[in-house]
N, C-alpha and C positions, 0 to 999 in steps of 0.2 A: 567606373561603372555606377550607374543610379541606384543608392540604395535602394528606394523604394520602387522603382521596375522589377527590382530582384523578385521584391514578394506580391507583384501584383496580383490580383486572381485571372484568369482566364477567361471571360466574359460567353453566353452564349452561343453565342454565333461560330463561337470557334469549335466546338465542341458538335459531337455526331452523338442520335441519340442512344444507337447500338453498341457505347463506349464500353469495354472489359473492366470490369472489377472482378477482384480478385482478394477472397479471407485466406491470408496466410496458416492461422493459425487457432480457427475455430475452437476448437477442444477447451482453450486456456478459460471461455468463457460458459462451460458449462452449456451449450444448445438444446440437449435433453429435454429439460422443461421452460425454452421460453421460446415464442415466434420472432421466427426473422421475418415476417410480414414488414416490418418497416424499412428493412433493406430493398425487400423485394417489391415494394410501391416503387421503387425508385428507376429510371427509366433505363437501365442498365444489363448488361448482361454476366451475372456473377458466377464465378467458381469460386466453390468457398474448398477449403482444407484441413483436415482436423491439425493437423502438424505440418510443417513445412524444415526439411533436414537441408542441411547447409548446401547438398549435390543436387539437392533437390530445387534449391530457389532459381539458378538460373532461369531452367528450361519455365517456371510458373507466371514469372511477372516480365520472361521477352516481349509477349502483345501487351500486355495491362496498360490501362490507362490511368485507373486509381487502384492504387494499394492499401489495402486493410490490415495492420498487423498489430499484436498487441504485443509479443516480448520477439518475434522474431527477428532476428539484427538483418538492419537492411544498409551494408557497408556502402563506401564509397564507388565502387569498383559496379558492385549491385545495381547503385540509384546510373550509375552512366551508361550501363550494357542494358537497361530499358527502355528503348528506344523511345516506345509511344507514352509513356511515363508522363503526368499529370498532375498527380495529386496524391499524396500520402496521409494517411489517417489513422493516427495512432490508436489503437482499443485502449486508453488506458490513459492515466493523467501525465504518467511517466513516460518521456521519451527519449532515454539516454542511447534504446538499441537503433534509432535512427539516426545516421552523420546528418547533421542538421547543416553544415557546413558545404557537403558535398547536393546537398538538396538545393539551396540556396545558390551554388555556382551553376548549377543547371536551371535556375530559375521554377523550381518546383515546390509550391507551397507543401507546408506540412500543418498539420494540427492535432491536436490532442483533445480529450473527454474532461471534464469536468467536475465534479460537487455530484457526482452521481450515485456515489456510496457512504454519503456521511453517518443516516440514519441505522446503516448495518455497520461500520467503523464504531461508532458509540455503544451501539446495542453489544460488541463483543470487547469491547476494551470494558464495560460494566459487569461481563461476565465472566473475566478474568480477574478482575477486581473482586467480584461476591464470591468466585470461585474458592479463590485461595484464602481468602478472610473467615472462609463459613468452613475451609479444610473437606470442601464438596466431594472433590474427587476420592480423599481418602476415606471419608465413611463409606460411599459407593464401594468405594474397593472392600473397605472391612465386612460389609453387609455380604456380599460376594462370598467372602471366605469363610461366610458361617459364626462372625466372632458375636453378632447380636443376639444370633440364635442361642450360642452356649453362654450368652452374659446372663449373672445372676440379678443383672439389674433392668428394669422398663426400657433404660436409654443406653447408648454407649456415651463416654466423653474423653476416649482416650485421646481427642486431638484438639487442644484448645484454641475456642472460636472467637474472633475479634471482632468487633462491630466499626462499621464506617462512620458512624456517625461522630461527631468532635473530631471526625482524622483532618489531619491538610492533606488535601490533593495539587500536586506541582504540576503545571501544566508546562513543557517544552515545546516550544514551536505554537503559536499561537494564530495559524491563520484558520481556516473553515472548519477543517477538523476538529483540533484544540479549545476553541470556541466551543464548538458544539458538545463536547465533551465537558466542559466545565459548566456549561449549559444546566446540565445536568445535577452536579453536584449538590445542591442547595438540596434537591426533595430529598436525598439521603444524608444531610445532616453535614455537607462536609466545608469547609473552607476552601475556598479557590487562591493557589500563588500562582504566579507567573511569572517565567523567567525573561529575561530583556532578550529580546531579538539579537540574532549574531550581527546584523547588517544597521546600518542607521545607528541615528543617535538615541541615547538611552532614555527611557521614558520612566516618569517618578511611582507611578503605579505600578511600576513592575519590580524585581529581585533581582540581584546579578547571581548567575546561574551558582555558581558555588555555596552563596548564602540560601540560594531553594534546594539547592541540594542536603544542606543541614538540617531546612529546619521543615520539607514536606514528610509526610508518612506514607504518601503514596506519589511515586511520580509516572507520568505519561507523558514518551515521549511523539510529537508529532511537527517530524521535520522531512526533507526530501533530503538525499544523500550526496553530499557535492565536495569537493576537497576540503572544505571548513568543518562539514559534520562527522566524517567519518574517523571512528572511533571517539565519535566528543566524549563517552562518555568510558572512560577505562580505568585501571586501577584504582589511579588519583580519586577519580569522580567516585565511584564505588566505597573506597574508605569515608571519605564525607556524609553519607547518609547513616542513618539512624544503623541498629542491627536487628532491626524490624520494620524495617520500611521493604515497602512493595514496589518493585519496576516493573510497568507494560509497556513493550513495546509493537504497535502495529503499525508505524509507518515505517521503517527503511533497517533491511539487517544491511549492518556494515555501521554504521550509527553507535551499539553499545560492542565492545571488545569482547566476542564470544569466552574465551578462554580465561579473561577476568573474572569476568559475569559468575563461570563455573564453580572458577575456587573459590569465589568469595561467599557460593551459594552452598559450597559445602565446608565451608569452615564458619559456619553461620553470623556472619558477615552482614548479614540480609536476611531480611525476613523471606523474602518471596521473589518471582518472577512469572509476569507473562511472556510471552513471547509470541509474536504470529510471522516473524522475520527472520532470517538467517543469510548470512553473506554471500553465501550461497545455494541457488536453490534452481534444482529440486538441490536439497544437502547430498553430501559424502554424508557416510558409515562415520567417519571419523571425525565427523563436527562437535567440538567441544560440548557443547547442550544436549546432543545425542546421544555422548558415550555416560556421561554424568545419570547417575543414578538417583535423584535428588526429589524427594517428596515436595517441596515445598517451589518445585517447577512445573509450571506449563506449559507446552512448546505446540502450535499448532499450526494446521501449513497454508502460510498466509491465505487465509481463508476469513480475515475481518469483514472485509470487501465486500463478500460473493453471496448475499440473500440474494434471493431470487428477484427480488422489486429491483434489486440494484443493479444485478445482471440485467433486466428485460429494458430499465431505464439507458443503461449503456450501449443497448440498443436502438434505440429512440436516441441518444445523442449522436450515434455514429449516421443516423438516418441525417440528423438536422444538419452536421458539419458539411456531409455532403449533399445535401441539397442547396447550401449553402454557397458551394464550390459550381458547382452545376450554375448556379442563380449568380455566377459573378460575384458573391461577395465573401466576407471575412468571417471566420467565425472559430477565436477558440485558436488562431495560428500562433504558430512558437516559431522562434528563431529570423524574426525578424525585426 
């Protein structure tokens, strides 16, 4: 079979302008406050869905011709009982919940979204960062309980505050993101490491990850989750850093060893943690960083992502992929 017939696009001519689209799973993006005006320029006939339940998918994308989903898993089984099936378009950069495999034997391009949420990735990995460094959240909570009120003193300073500036910041994973992130570091005083890529060969400007493990005060990590990253960073990894050092994580739970993470954050092991990831999500009750009681944690639900510029922008790329698709050509396709 020709590889590249596989992922051809579909050219005009072939295509009817009354084609079915169909949002899987609307909700995951927040619709409230942004226009789908740029879906709906698009010459199409859309049903969108705030949720889309596993009994539920059959009977929604039997006519579709393009598919819109951002975590709804669209099996093998799924991509071959859609008959009229066309085009898949992931909301999301991530497309592990599409068989890219089984897209590809059916000859049905797929694509994904891009660099559409960096500016709000940065903006909340800095505020987990200032968070825990400034002990944010626990004044807020002590001012709550009245303890300012009954202090004999002007300030409180029962939680001592750290300053970033002279810290090293370790940047993991060094593409758009991590960039953009270290981007940053300089107007607040800090040092940028970076650790050597898992793939390719080693570059001399960079650390091998164990040595930026020792020697950052603050690391972020910013990597996609594949059989090489997950759990990169567990027990082992966790003893090697400082017992004051800060981990944020907003690209991938499954990446740092939840249950590590815990005990090493309460036998203070660690300074700190962000967190906007978890192995699984939405979590169990019984997720390690859940049940932990631990002041010097932040756990939020992955929500780096989701400004509102970033959400309306995700929109605006989900327009261009498929107009793209529509117009014959490529744009942004995986798995070919």
């Amino acid at each position: 079979m020709d590889f590249n017939s596989i992922c051809a696009p579909i050219t005009t001519h072939d295509l009817i302008v009354t084609m079915k689209a169909v949002f899987l799973d609307l909700a995951t993006i927040g619709p409230d406050d942004l226009s789908l005006d740029p879906l709906e320029q698009l010459p199409l006939n859309w049903s969108y869905f705030d949720t889309t339940r596993p009994h539920e998918l059959a009977d929604r994308i039997t006519n579709a011709d393009i598919i819109v989903s951002n975590k709804c898993v669209l099996e093998a089984e799924s991509i071959r009982a859609a008959s009229n099936l066309k085009y898949i378009c992931a909301a999301a950069t991530g497309f592990n919940h599409i068989d890219i495999n089984a897209a590809r034997t059916a000859k049905i391009p797929v694509s994904n979204v891009r660099n559409y949420a960096t500016q709000s990735v940065v903006q909340h990995v800095y505020a987990l960062i200032l968070a825990l460094s400034t002990r944010l959240l626990e004044y807020s909570a002590a001012v709550n309980r009245g303890d300012w009120q009954r202090s004999d003193n002007f300030c409180l300073l029962d939680y001592p505050i750290e300053e970033v500036t002279g810290k090293k910041l370790g940047i993991i994973g060094y593409g758009t993101l991590g960039r953009a992130v270290a981007a940053v570091a300089p107007a607040l005083g800090m040092d940028v490491l970076v650790a050597q890529s898992l793939v390719g060969a080693a570059q001399t400007d960079r650390l091998e990850m164990d040595d930026l493990l020792e020697q950052a005060d603050i690391i972020s990590v910013h990597l996609p989750l594949t059989e090489k990253t997950r759990n990169l960073i567990g027990a082992r990894e966790l003893s090697l850093m400082k017992t004051d050092t800060l981990l944020i994580n907003t690209a991938r739970g499954g990446i740092i060893d939840e249950a590590a993470l815990a005990e090493a954050l309460s036998q203070g092991k660690l300074g700190g943690a962000g967190i906007d990831v978890l192995s699984k999500e939405p979590p169990a009750d019984n997720s390690p960083l859940l049940q932990a009681d631990l002041p010097n944690l932040i756990v939020t639900p992955h929500s780096a992502w989701a400004s509102r510029q970033a959400r309306q922008t995700l929109v605006e790329e989900l327009r261009l992929n498929i107009e793209a698709f529509l117009n014959g050509e490529h744009r942004y396709q995986v798995g070919c």
